[in-house]
N, C-alpha and C positions, 0 to 999 in steps of 0.2 A: 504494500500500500504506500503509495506517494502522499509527502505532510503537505499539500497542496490546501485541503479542509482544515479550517482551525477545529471543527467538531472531533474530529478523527487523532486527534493530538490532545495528551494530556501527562500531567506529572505524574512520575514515575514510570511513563512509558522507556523501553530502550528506544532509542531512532539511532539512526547515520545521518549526519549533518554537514552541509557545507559551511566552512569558514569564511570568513569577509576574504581574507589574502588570500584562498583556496578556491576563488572562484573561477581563475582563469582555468586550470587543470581540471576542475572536478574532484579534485585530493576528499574520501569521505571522512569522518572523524564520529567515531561510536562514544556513545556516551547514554546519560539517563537524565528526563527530561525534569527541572526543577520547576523552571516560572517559562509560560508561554509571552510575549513581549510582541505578537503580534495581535491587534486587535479585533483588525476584520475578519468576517466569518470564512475568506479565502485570500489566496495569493498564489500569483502566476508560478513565483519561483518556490512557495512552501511559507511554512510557518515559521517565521525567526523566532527563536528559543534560546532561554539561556540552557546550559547541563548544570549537573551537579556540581563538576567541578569549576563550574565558573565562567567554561568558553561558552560562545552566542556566537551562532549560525541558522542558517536555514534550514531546514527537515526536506532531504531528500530523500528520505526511505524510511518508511514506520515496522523495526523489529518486530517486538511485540512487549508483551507485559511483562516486568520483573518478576511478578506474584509468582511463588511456587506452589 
């Protein structure tokens, strides 16, 4: 699933994210989703998100749940 929907995106989700500097490549960056920092209900390129540990990028691919 593409982080395209802000519905579809939420904390503690895993995603793959791109970074502001990692835009030109594509470079993805895994991480787990803390505060969603996009407000509309969509976006062309994904949900900008902060992670857990602090980096903020865009949601190009929705993992899935942490919950075990």
């Amino acid at each position: 699933m593409d982080g395209k929907k802000r519905s579809d995106v939420k904390p503690g989700l895993e995603v793959n994210i791109v970074l502001k500097q990692d835009q030109r490549t594509g470079k993805k960056t895994r991480g787990i989703v803390k505060d969603l920092l996009t407000n509309s209900a969509t976006h062309p390129h994904g949900i900008k998100v902060r992670l857990e540990d602090g980096q903020v990028g865009r949601v190009s691919e929705i993992l899935g749940s942490t919950d075990k």
